[in-house]
C-alpha positions as CSV (number, residue, x, y, z in Angstrom):
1,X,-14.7,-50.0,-8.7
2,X,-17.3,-47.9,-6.9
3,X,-16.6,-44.7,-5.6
4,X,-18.9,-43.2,-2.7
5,X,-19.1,-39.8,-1.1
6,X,-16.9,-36.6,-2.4
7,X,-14.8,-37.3,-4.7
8,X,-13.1,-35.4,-7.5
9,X,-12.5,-37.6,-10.5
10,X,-10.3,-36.0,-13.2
11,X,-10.0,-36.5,-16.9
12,X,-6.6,-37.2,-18.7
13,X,-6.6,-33.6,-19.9
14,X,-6.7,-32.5,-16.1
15,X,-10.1,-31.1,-16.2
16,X,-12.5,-32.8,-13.7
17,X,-15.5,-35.0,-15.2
18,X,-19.0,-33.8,-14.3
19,X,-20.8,-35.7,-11.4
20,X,-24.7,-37.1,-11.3
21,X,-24.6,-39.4,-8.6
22,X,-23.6,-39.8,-5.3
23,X,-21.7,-43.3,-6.4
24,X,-19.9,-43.6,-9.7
25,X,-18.5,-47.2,-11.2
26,X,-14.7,-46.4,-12.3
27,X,-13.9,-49.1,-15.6
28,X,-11.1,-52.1,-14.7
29,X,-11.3,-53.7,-17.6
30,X,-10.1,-51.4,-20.3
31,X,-13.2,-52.0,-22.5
32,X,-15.7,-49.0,-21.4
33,X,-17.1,-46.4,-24.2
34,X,-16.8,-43.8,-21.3
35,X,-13.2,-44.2,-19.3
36,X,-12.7,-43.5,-17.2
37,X,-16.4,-44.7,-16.0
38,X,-17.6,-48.0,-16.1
39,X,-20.5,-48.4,-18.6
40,X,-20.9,-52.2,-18.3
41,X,-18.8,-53.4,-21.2
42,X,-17.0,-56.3,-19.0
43,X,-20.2,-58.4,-19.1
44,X,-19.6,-58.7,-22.6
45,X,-15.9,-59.1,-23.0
46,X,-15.1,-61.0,-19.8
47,X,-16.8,-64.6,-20.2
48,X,-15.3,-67.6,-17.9
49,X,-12.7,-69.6,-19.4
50,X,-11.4,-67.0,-21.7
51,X,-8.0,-65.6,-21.6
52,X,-8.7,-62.5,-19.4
53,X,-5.3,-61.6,-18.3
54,X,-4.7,-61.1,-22.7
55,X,-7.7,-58.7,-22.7
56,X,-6.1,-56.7,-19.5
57,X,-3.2,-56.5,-21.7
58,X,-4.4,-55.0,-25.3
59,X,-6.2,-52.8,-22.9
60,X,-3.1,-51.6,-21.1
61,X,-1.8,-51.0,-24.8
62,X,-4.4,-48.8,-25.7
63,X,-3.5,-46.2,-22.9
């Protein structure tokens, strides 16, 4: 998910996460090395034909 313009992303400890772009890429997958941002792990872990929605799932588990 990309995020334009001025907005204030905070952490899970309430304190708000340093900016260095004008667009950021929030993670959906539940596989980035930096959550809340998207560092491009889905294009390793997504592949077609696999069972995605199990993924989403051990990913929800982990929050």
């Amino acid at each position: 998910m990309l995020l334009r313009g001025d907005v204030e992303i905070v952490g899970a400890d309430g304190a708000p996460l340093p900016r260095r772009r004008k667009t950021i890429a929030l993670c959906r997958c539940g596989s980035s090395a930096l959550m809340p941002l998207c560092d491009g792990t889905h294009k390793l872990v997504w592949k077609p034909g696999r069972d995605n929605a199990r993924r989403r799932a051990v990913a929800a588990d982990e929050d």
